[in-house]
C-alpha positions in Angstrom: 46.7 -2.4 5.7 45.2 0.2 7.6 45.4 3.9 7.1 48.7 5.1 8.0 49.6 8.4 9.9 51.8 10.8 7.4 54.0 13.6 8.4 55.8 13.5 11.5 55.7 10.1 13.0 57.2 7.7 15.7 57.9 4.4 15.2 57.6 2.0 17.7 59.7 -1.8 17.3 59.5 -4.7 20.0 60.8 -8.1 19.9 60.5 -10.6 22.1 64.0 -12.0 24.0 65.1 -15.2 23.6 62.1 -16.5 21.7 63.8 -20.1 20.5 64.9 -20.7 24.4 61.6 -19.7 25.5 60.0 -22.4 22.7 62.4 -25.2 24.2 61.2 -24.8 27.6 57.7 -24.4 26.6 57.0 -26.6 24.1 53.6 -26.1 22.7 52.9 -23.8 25.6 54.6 -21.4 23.7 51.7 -20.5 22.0 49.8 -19.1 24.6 52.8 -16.9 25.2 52.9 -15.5 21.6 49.1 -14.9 22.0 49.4 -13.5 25.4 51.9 -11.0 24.4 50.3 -9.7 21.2 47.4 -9.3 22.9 49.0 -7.0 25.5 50.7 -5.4 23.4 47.6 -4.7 20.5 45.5 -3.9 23.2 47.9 -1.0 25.2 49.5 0.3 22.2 46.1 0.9 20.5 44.6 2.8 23.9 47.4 4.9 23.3 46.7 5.8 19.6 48.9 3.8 17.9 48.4 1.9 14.5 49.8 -1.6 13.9 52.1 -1.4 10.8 53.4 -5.3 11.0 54.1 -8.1 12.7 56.1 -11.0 12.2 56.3 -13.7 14.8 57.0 -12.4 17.9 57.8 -9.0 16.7 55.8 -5.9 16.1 56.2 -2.5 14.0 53.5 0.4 15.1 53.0 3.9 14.2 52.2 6.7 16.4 51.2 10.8 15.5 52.5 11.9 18.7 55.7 11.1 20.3 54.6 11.4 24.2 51.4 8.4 23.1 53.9 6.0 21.7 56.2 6.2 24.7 53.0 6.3 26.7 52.0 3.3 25.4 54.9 1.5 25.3 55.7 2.1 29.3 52.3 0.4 29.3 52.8 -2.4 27.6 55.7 -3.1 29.4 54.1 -3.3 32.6 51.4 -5.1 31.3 54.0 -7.9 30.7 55.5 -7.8 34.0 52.6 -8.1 35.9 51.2 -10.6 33.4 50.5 -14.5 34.9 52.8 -16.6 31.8 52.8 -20.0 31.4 55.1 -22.6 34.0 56.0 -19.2 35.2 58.4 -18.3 32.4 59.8 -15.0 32.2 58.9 -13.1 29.1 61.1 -9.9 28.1 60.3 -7.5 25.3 62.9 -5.4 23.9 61.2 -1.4 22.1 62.9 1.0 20.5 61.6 4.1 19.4 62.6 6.8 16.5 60.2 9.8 15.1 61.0 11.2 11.6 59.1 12.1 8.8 59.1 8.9 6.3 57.3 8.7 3.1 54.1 6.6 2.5 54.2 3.9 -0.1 52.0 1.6 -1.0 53.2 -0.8 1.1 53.6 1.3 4.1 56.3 3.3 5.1 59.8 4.1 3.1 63.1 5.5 4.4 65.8 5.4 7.1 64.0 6.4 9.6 62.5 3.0 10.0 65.6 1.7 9.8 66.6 3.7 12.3 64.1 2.7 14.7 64.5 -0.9 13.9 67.9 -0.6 14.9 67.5 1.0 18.3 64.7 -2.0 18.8 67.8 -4.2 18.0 70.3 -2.7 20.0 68.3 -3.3 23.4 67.4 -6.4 25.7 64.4 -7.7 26.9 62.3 -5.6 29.3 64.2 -2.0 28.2 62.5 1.1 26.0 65.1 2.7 24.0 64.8 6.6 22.5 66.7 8.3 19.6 67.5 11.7 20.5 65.0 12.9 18.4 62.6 11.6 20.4 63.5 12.4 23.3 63.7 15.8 22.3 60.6 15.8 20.9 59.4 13.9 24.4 60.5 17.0 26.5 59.0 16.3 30.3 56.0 14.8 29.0 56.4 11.7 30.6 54.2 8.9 32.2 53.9 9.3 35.8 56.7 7.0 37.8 59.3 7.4 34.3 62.6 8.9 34.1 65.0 9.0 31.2 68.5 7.7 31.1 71.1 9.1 28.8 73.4 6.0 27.6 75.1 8.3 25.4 76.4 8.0 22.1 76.4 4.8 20.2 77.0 2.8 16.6 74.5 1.2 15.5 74.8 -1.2 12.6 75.0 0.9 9.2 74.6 3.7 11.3 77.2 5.7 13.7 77.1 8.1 16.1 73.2 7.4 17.4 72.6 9.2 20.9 70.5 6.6 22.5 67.9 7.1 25.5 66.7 4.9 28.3 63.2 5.1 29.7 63.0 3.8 33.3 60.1 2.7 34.9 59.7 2.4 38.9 57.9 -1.4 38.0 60.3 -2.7 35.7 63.7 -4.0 35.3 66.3 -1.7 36.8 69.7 -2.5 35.0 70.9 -3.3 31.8 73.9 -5.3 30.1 75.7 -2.5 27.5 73.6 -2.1 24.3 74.4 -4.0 21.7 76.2 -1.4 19.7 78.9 -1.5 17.0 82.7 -0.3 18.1 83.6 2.9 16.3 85.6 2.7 13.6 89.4 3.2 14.1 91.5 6.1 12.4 93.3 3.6 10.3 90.2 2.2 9.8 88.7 5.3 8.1 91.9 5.8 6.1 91.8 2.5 4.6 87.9 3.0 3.6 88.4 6.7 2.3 91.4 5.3 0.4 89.7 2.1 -1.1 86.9 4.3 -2.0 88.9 6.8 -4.0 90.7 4.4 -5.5 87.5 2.9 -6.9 86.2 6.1 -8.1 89.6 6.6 -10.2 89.0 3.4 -12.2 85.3 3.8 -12.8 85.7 7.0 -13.9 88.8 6.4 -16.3 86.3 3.2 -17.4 83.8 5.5 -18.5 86.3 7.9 -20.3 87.3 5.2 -22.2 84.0 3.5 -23.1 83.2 7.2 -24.4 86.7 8.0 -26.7 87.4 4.1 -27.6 90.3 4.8 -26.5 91.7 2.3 -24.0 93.2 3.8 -20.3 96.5 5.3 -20.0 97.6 2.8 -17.2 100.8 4.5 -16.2 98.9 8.3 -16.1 96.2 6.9 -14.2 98.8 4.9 -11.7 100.9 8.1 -11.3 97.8 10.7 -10.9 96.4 8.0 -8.7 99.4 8.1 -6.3 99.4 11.6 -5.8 96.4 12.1 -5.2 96.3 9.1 -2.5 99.3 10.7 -1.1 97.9 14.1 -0.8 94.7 12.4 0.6 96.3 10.5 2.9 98.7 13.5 4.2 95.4 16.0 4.4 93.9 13.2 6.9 97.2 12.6 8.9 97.1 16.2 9.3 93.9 16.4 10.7 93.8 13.6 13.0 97.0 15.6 14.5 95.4 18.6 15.3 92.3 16.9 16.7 94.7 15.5 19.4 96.0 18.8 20.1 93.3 20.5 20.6 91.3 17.1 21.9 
């Protein structure tokens, strides 16, 4: 594996879009896609400073010390694949998405959730569109490529991760409009309850598990039933409460 940058970092994830229909309509021709497009993509994302991390199939993972090179190169690459000549003139669309943080460095590259949070965005995209956290973007200021704007899609759920402010880059050469990402629905206030109260409730028995493993003694059943009801109660009456007020003020 090649040296890694440390510190602060963006990660960079594509995918290609509809590999397995592309594969049926291509055949062994397929294969001169897949090379195609990691050659586009090794060759624009390493101009711009970038260090390949992984890939598997048709998908990539790359590392960049600067924020405005990895959006730099990924604009690139992106137009490098629209004005690419592909086989039986198919129609090949990458997804990116894009996330800096600081993750540690293992020995098998890098650790944390800020790679899962990039992979994510990646995810949450279609084929041809360059999604930002808003870290990035922050990060990204107005250092951008020349014909690029940046379109807020506001504030999304990502899978095992909500409330993700999620950024567009447009290019003047490439695809214009978007279906909605493909985002998680918030969770609902009963929702929430339920979780917080299952949660609780779970906490109550290990804990009265461990107090017993200690004393020998078994687990007062009815004391842990009764303490367990009014605390759910007052739980649940604390939340009511809350969600109340939000709508008043909301």
């Amino acid at each position: 594996m090649a040296s890694l940058p440390g510190g602060t970092v963006t990660f960079l994830f594509t995918d290609i879009e509809g590999s397995t229909r592309l594969l049926q309509e291509l055949g062994d021709r397929y294969g001169d896609v897949v090379r195609d497009h990691r050659q586009l993509l090794r060759e624009h994302l390493g101009e711009h400073g970038g260090t390949e991390v992984d890939t598997q199939g048709d998908a990539f993972f790359y590392s960049f010390p600067r924020s405005k090179d990895a959006v730099a190169g990924a604009v690139a690459a992106q137009r490098a694949l629209v004005e690419h000549d592909w086989p039986d003139g198919a129609q090949v669309l990458v997804r990116m998405g894009l996330h800096t943080g600081e993750p540690s460095v293992g020995e098998e590259g890098y650790l944390g959730l800020d790679v899962v949070r990039a992979a994510r965005i990646c995810s949450a995209g279609h084929g041809g569109q360059i999604l930002l956290s808003e870290t990035t973007r922050a990060l990204l200021g107005n250092q951008l490529p020349e014909g690029v704007s940046v379109v807020d899609l506001g504030e999304q759920n990502l899978k095992d991760i909500q409330h993700e402010r999620i950024f567009q880059l447009a290019f003047d050469d490439g695809p214009q409009s978007f279906p909605p990402l493909k985002s998680q629905p918030a969770k609902s206030s009963s929702d929430a309850l339920a979780e917080r109260i299952e949660q609780h409730v779970g906490d109550m028995i290990e804990q009265s598990i461990k107090r017993s493993l200690r004393t020998g003694k078994p687990p007062n059943t009815l004391k842990l039933t009764l303490t367990g009801l009014a605390e759910l109660l007052a739980l649940v009456a604390a939340i009511v409460v809350i969600v109340l007020l939000l709508r008043l003020v909301f």
